[in-house]
C-alpha positions as CSV (number, residue, x, y, z in Angstrom):
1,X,78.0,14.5,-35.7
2,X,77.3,11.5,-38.0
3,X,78.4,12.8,-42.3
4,X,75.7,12.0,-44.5
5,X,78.2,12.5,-47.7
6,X,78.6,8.6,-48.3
7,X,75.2,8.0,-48.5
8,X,73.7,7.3,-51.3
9,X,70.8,9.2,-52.4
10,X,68.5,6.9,-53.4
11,X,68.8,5.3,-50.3
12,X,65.1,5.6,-49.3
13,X,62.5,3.2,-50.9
14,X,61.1,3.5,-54.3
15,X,57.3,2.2,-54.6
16,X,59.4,-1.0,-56.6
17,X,62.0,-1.6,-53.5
18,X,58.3,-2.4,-51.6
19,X,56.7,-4.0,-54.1
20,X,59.7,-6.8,-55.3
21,X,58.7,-10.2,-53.6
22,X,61.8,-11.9,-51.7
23,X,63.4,-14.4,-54.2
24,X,64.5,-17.8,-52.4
25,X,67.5,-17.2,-52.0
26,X,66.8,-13.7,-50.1
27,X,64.9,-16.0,-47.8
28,X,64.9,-17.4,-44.1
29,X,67.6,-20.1,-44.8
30,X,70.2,-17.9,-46.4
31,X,69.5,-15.2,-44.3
32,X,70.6,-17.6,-41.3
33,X,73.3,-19.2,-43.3
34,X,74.7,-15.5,-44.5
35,X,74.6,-14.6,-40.1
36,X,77.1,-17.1,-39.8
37,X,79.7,-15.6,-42.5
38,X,79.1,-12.6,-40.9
39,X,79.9,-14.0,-37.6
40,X,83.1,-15.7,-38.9
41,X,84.6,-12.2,-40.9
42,X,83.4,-9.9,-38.1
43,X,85.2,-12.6,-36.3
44,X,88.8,-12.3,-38.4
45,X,88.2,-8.8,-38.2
46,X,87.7,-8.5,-34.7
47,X,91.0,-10.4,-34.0
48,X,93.2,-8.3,-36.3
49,X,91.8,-5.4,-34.4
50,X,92.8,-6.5,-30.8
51,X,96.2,-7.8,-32.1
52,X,96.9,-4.3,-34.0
53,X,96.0,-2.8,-30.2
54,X,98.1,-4.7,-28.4
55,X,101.2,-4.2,-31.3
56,X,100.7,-0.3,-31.3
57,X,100.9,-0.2,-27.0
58,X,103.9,-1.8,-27.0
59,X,105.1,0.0,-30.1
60,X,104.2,3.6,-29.0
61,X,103.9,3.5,-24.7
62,X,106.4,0.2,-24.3
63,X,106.3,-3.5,-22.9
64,X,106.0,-1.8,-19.5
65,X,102.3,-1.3,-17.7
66,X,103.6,2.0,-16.7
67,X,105.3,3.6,-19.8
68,X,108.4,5.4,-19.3
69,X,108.6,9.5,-19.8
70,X,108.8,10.7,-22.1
71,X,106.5,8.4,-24.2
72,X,103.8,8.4,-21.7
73,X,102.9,12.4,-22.5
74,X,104.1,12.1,-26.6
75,X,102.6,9.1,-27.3
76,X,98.4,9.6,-27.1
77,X,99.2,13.7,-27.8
78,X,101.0,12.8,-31.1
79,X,98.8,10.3,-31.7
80,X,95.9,12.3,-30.9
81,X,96.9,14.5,-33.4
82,X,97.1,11.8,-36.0
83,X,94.0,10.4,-35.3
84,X,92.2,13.9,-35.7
85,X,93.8,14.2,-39.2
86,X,92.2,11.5,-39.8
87,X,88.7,11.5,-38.7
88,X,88.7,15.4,-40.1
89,X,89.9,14.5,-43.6
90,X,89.4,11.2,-44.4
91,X,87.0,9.1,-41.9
92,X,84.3,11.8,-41.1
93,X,81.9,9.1,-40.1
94,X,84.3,7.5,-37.1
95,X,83.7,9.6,-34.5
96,X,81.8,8.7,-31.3
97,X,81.8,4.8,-30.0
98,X,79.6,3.4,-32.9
99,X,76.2,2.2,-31.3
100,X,74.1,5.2,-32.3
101,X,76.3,4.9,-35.8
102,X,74.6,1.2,-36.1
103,X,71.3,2.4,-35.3
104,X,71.1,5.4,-37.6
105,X,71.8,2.4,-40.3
106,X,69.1,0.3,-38.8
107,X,66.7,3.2,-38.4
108,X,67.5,5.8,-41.0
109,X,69.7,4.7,-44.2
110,X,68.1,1.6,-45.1
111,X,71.2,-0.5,-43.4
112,X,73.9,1.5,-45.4
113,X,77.6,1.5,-43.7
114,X,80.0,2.5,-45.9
115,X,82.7,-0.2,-45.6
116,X,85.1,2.5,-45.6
117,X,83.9,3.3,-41.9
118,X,84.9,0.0,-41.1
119,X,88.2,1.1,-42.1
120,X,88.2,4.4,-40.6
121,X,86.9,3.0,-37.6
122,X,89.3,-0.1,-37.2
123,X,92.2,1.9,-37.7
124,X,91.7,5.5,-35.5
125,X,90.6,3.5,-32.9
126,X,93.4,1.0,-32.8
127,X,96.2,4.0,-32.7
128,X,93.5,5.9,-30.6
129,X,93.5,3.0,-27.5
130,X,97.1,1.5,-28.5
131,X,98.3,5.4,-27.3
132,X,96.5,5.6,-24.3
133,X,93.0,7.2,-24.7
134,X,90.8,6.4,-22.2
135,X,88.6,4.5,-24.6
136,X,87.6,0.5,-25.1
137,X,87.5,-1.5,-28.4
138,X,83.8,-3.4,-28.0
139,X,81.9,-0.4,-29.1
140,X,84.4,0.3,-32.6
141,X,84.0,-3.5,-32.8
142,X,80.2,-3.9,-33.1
143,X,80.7,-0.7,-36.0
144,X,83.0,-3.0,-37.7
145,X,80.6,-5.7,-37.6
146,X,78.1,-4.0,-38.5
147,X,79.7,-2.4,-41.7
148,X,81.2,-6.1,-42.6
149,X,77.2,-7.2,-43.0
150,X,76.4,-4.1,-44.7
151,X,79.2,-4.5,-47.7
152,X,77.7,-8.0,-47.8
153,X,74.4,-7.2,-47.8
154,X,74.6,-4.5,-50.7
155,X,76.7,-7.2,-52.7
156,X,74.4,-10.3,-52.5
157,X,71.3,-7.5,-53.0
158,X,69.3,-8.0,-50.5
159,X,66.0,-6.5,-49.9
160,X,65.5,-3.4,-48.1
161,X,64.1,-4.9,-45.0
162,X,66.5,-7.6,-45.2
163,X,69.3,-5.0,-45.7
164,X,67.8,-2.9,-42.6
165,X,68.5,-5.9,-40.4
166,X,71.5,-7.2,-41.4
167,X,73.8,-4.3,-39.4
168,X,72.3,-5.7,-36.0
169,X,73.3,-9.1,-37.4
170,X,76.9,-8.0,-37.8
171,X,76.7,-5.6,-34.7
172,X,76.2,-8.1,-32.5
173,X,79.1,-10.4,-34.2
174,X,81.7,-7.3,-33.5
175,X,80.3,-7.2,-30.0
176,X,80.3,-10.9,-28.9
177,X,84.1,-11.4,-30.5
178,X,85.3,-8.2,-28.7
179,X,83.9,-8.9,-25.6
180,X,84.0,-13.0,-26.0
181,X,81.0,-13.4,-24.6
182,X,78.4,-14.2,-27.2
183,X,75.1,-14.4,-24.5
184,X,76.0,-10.9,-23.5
185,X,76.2,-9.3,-27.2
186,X,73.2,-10.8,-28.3
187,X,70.7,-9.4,-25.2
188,X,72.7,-5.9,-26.2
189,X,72.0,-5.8,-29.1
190,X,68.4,-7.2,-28.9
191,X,68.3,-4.3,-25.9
192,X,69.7,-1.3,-26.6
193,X,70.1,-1.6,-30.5
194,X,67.0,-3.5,-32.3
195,X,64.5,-3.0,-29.2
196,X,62.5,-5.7,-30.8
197,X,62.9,-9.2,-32.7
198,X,61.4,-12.3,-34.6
199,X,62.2,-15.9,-34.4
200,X,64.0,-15.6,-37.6
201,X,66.1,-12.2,-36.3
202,X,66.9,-14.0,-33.2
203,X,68.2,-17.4,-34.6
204,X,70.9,-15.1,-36.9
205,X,72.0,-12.6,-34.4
206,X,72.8,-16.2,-31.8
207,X,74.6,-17.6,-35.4
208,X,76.4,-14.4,-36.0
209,X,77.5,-14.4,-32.1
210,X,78.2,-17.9,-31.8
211,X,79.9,-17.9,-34.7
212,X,82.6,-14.1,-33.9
213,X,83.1,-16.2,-30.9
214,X,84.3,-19.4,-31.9
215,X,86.9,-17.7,-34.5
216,X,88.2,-15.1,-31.9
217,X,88.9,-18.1,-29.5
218,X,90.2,-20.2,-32.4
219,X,93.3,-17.5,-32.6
220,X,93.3,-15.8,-29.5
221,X,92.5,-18.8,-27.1
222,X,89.5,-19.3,-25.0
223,X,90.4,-17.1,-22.0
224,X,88.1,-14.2,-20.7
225,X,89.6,-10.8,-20.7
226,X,90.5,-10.9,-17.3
227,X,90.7,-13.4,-15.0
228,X,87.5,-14.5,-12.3
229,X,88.6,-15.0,-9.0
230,X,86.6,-16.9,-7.0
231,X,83.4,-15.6,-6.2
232,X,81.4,-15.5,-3.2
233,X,78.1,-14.8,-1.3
234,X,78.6,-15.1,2.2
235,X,75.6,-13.5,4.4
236,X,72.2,-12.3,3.5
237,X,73.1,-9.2,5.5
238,X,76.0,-8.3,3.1
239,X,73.3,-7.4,0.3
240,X,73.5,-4.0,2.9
241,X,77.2,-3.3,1.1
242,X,75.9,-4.2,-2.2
243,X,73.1,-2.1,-2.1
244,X,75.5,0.6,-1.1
245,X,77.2,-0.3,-4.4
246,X,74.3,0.0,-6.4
247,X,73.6,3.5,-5.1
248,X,77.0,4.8,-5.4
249,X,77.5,3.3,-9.2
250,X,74.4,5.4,-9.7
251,X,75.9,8.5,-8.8
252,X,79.0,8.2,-10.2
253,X,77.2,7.1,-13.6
254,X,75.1,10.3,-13.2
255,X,78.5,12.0,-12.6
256,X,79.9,10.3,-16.0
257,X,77.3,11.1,-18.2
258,X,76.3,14.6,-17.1
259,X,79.5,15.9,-17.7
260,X,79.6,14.2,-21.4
261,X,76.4,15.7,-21.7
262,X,77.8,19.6,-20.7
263,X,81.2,19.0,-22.2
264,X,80.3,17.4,-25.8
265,X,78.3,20.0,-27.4
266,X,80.3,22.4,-26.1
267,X,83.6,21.1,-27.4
268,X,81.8,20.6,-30.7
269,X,80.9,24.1,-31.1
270,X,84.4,25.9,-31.0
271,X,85.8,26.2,-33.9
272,X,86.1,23.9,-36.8
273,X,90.4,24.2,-36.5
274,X,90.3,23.5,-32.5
275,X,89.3,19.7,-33.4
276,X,92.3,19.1,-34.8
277,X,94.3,19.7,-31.8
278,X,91.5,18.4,-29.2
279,X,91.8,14.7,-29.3
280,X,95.9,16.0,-29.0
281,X,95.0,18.1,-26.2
282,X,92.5,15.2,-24.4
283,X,95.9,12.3,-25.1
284,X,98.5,15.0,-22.9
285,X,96.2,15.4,-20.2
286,X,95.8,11.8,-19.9
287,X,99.2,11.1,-20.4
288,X,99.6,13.6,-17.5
289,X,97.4,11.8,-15.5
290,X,99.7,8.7,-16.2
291,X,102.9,10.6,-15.6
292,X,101.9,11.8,-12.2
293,X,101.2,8.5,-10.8
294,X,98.3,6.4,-12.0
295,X,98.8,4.7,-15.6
296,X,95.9,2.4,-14.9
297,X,93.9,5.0,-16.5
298,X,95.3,4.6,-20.0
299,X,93.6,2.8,-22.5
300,X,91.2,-0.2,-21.9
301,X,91.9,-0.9,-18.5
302,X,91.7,-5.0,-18.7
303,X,94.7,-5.9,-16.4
304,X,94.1,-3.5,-14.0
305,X,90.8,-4.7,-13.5
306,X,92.1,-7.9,-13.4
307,X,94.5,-6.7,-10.2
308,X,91.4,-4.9,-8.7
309,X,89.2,-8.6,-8.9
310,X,92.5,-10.4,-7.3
311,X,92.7,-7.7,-4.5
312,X,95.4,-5.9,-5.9
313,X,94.7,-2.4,-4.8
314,X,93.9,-0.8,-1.2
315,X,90.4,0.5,-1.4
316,X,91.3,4.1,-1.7
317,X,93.1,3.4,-4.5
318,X,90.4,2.1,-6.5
319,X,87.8,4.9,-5.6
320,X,90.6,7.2,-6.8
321,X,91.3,5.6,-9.9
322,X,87.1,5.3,-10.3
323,X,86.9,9.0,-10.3
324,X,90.4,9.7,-12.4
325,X,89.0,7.2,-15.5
326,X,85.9,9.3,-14.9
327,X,87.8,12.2,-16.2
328,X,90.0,10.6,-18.5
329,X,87.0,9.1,-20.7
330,X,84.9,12.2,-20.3
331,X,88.2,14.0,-22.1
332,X,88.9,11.7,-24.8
333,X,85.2,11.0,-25.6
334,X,84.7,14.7,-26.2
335,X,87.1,15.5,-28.0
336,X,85.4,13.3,-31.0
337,X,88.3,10.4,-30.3
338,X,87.1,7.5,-31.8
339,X,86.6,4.7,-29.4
340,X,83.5,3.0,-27.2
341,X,82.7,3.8,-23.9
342,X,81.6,-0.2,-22.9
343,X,85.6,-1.0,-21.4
344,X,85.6,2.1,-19.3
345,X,82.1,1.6,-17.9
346,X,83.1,-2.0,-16.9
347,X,86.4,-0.2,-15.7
348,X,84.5,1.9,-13.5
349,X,82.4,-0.4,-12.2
350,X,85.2,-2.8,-11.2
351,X,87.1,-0.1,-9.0
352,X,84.1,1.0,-7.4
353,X,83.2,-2.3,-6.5
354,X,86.4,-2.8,-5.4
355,X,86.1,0.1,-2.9
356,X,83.0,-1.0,-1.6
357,X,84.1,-4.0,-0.7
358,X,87.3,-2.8,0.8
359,X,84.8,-0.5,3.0
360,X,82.8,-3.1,4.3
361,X,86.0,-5.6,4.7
362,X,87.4,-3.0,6.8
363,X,84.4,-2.3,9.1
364,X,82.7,-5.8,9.0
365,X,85.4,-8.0,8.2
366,X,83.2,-11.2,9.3
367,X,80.9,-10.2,6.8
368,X,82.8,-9.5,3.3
369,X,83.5,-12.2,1.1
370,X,86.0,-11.7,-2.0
371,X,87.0,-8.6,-3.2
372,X,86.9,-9.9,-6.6
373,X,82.8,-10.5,-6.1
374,X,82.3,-6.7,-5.2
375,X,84.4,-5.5,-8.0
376,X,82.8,-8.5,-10.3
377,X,79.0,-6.9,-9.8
378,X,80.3,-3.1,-9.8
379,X,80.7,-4.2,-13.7
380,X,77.3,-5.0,-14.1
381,X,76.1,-2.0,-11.9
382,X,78.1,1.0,-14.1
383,X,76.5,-1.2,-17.0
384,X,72.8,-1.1,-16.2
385,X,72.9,2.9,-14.6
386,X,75.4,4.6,-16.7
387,X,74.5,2.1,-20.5
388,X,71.2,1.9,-19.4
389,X,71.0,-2.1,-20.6
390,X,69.6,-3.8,-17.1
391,X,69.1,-7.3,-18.4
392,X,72.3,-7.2,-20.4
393,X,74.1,-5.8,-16.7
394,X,73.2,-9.2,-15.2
395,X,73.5,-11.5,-17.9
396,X,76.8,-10.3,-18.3
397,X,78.3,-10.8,-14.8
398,X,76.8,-14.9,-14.7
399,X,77.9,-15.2,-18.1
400,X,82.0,-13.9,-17.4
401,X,81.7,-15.4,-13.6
402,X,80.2,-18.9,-14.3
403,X,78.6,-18.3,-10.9
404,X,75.1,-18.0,-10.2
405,X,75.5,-18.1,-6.5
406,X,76.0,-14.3,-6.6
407,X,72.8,-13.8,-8.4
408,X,70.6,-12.1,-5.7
409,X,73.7,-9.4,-5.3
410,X,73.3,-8.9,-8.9
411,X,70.2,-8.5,-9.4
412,X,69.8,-6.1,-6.2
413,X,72.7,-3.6,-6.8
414,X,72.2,-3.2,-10.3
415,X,68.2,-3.4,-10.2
416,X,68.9,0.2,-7.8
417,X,71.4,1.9,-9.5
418,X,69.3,1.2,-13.0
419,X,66.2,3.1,-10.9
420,X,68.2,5.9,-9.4
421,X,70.2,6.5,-12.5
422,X,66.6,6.9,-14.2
423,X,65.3,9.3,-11.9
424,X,68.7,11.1,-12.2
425,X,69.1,11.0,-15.4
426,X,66.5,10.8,-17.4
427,X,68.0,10.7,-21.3
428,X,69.7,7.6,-21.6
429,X,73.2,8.0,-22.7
430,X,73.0,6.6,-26.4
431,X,69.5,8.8,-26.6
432,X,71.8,12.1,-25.6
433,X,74.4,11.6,-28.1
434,X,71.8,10.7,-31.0
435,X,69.8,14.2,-29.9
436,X,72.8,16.0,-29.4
437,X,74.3,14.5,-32.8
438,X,70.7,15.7,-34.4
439,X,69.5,12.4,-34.9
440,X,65.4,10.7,-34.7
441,X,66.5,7.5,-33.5
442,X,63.9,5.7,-31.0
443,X,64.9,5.5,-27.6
444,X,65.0,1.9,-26.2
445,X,64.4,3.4,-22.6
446,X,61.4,5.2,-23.8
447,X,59.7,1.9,-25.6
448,X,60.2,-0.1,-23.1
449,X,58.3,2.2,-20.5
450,X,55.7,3.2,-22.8
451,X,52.1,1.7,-21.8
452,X,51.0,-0.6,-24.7
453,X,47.1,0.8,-25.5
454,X,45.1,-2.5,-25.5
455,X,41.4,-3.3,-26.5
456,X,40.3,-3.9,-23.1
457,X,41.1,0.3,-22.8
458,X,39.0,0.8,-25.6
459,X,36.3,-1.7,-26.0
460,X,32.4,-0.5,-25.2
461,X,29.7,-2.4,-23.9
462,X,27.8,-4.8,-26.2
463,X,24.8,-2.8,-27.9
464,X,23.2,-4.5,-30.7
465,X,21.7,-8.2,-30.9
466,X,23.9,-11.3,-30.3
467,X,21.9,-14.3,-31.7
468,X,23.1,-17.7,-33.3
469,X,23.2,-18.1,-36.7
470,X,20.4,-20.7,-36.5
471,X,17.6,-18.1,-36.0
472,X,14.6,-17.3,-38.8
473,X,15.9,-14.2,-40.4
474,X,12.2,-13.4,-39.6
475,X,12.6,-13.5,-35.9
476,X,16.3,-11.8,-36.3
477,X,14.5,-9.3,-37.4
478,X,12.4,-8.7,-35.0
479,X,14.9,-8.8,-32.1
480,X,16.4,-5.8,-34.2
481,X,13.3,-4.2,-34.5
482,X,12.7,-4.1,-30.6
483,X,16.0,-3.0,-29.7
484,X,16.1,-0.4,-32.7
485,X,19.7,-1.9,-34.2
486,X,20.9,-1.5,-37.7
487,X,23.4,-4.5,-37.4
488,X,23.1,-7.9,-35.4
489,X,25.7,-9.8,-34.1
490,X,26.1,-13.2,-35.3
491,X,27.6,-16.6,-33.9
492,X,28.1,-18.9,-36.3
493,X,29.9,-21.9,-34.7
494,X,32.4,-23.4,-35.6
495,X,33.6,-20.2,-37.9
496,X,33.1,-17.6,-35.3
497,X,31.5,-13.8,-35.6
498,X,29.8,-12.3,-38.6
499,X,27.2,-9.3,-38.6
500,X,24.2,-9.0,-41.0
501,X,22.2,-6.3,-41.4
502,X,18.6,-5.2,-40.8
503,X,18.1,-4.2,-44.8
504,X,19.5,-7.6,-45.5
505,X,16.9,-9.4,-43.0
506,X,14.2,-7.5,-44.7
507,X,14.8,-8.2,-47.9
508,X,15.6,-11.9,-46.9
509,X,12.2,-11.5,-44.9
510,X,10.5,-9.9,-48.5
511,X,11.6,-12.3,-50.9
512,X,11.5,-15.2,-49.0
513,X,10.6,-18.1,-46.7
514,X,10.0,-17.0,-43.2
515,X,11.7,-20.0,-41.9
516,X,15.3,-19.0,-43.6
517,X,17.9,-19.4,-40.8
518,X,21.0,-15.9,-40.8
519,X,23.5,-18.5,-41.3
520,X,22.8,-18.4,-44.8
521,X,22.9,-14.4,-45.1
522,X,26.3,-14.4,-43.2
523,X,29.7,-12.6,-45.7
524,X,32.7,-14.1,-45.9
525,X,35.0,-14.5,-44.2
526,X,33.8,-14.3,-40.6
527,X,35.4,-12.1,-38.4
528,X,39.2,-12.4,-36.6
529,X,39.2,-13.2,-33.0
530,X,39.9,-10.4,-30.7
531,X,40.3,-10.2,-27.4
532,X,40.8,-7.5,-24.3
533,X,44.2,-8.1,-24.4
534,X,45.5,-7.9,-27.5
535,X,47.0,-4.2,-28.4
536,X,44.8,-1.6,-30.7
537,X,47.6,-2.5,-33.3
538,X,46.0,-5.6,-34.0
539,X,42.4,-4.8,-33.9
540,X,43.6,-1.3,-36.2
541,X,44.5,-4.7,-38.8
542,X,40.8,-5.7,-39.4
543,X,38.7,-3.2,-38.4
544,X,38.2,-1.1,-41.1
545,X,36.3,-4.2,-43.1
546,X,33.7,-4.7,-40.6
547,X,31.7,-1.7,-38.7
548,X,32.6,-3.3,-35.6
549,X,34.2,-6.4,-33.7
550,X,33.3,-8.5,-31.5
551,X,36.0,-9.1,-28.0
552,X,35.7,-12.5,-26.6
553,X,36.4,-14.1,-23.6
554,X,39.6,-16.3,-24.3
555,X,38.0,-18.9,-21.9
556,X,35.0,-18.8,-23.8
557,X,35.0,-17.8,-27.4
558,X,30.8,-17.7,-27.7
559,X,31.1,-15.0,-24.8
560,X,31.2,-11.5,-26.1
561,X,32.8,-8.9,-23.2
562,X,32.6,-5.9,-25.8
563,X,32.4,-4.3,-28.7
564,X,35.1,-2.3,-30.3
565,X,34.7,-0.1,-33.5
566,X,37.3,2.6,-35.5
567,X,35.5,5.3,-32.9
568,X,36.4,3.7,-30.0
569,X,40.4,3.0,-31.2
570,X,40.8,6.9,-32.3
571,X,38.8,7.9,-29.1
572,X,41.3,5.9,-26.8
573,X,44.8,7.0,-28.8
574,X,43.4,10.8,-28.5
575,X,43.2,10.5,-24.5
């Protein structure tokens, strides 16, 4: 549940927040130029973040990859407990993995973070996945981000829309550092955060991005988080085994998600005193889980995905540990831990693929090619079903791999298990946790799908008189007459379309010469161009100063294909 007591009050506009024109200095240029300082401290902050992860693993579960008992139980259930002090008492606004936190600022407080969450956040989450939980740093990263442009923001007083925006800005900074792959962040947060975008937008989420990146590789070298093997395609007929993949990513993302979906609420509606000993709770059964054989499932995951892409683990192995950091997530994520769900999901995907292509290697061994490729696109498939972020799924895999060779795998498994997951699943799982959180936020699923109403779908057929602008007003009149019109439809090249009407053309006719040509009669300004395809939206713009509006062919502007009025817009929404 997202705390609204950090808000401010006066958080919504005031008739002079809309009115105040944007000074120069709140303008394009420092907009850009303020993305990259954003990029550069989400950056620093980013890199403190990951180093205080990696300091409180060793400190609290050991050098080791499989921690010793008795640390491996104490560690995330002590820990567990800590962190739920905190998020209870201090940082009410840290819970969950912080995308739907960044769009409620986006969509709903005006662009207000308290920078205090970024404090909160940065450190529940670091003891959270330095003990263990079955939780990633990217999505607690893009928060931070996001709150580091919202302090700055507030402090250089920026406008309200520019204020709105910012948060994305620094969103995708967080992102692109965490995950050190600055292509991947941007279409995510364009994607699944923003769901729209402007030149200007665009050019300072790449700056912010570009920017994360270039410090987090400054201090923490250039290296991806895990190693790429090498990758390959081998046979048309192996995109069998990897549309296999895409249908069993599906179901286990439907699997993931319906049981955060049963599990959440329900967890959040025992009593107030149980949450402090959930998160506990969640840390010993996945330090359990650890002590009875499989570590992997602890934390982020990164080397062990890096094992499973260098054909480290028999096939069964990797299915199991699929389904066992299933489980582990589902209980850490529920019990309000702090922490993102993007390492898991890539976790996931990885062993899955993995297991697939141990599958295939052991029933068509002339046909597999690396193991590493399988468990490579299994990433991108648990990304597009389970996040719901197709374009950002395959992006993602060319960007980490280098490799467009595998590009037809990609697109094909992740293209099916984004369509089954759908049918599946219908609520995308950002779209549950705002709902189930009590939050409007717009669905990016929903948008996308939604048919875009277009004057073409509205238009009707032409009615009154089309005549040049050259005619008598005598004989304009006339034509009016006959076809018993109160307006006429008027080309007047090279403006365009006006209308004049038949008490204008009579009194014209009245007072004087017959020979007086409409052009003279015609108001200013002529009317906007429309055409069938353009959306209602735009034709909603202008409408209302002229009783009508002509649609034109775009090949040929002097041919009219319609007529569209307020009637026919209203008419068209209401079906």
């Amino acid at each position: 549940m997202i705390d609204t007591t950090d808000i401010p009050l006066n958080s919504s506009p005031s008739i002079e927040d809309v009115s105040v024109p944007e000074t120069p200095a709140q303008g394009e240029r420092f907009f850009l130029l303020l993305a990259i300082f954003i990029g550069i401290f989400s950056g620093l902050a980013v890199v403190c973040f990951r180093i205080t992860i990696e300091f409180l693993r060793i400190e609290l579960l050991g050098p080791s990859l499989s921690p010793p008992f008795p640390r491996i139980l104490l560690a995330p259930a002590l820990t567990g407990l800590v962190v739920a002090l905190l998020v209870m008492f201090v940082f009410p606004r840290v819970r969950g993995s912080g995308v739907n936190q960044t769009k409620s600022a986006l969509y709903i407080y005006d662009g207000y973070i308290p920078f205090r969450t970024a404090i909160g956040k940065f450190i529940c989450s670091a003891l959270a996945i330095g003990s263990g939980q079955s939780l990633g740093p990217e999505d607690p990263s893009l928060q931070v981000g996001a709150s580091i442009a919202s302090a700055l923001g507030r402090r250089l007083e920026l406008t309200r829309e520019r204020l709105r925006l910012i948060a994305p800005v620094g969103a995708a900074a967080g992102l692109a550092a965490a995950f050190n792959s600055p292509i991947s962040a941007i279409l995510f947060v364009i994607e699944e955060v923003i769901g729209r975008w402007t030149a200007g937008l665009l050019g300072a989420v790449v700056l912010s991005a570009v920017s994360s990146v270039v410090v987090a590789r400054y201090f923490l070298g250039s290296e991806p988080l895990f190693r790429i093997p090498s990758v390959q395609f081998i046979s048309p007929s192996e995109l069998l085994a990897y549309a296999a993949l895409g249908i069993v990513g599906a179901f286990a993302s439907v699997v993931f998600a319906r049981a955060i979906q049963v599990l959440r609420p329900r967890m959040k509606d025992l009593p107030r005193w149980t949450q402090l000993f959930q998160p506990a709770l969640a840390g010993l059964m996945i330090g359990a889980i650890g002590l009875a054989g499989r570590p992997e499932v602890m934390g982020a995951g990164y080397e062990f995905m890096d094992q499973a892409m260098h054909d480290q683990f028999p096939w069964k192995i990797m299915a199991i540990l699929a389904g066992l950091k299933i489980l582990a997530t589902v209980l850490s994520f529920v019990s309000g831990t702090p922490g993102g769900m993007f390492a898991p999901t890539l976790f996931i995907g990885a062993m899955l693929g993995g297991a697939v292509g141990g599958v295939e290697r052991l029933f068509f061994p002339h046909l597999t090619g690396s193991i590493g490729t399988y468990a490579l696109v299994g990433i991108g498939v648990l990304f597009a079903a389970f996040l719901r972020a197709p374009m950002t799924s395959v992006f993602m895999v060319l960007e980490v791999s280098g490799n467009y060779s595998i590009i037809l795998p990609v697109i094909l498994a992740n293209t099916l298990a984004y369509l089954i997951s759908r049918n599946l699943q219908p609520i995308p799982i950002f779209d549950l946790l705002s709902q189930q959180d009590g939050l409007g936020l717009p669905s990016m699923e929903e948008q996308r799908e939604e048919r875009i109403l277009r004057v073409e779908d509205a238009m009707r057929p032409v009615d009154v008189p089309v005549v040049d602008s050259q005619l008598s007003a005598d004989e304009a009149l006339k034509l009016a007459k006959e076809q018993g019109a109160s307006e006429i439809l008027v080309h007047d090249p090279p403006f365009g379309w006006s209308t004049v009407t038949v008490k204008v053309l009579r009194d014209t006719v009245k007072q004087g010469p017959v020979e007086l040509t409409i052009a003279s009669l015609l108001p200013e300004p002529h009317m906007p161009p429309i055409h069938p395809d353009h959306s209602l939206e735009v034709a909603l713009r202008y409408i209302s100063q002229w009783p009508f509006l002509p649609v034109t062919h775009r090949a040929d502007t002097r041919r009219v294909v319609g007529l569209i009025a307020t009637s026919d817009i209203m008419k068209a929404f209401s079906k």
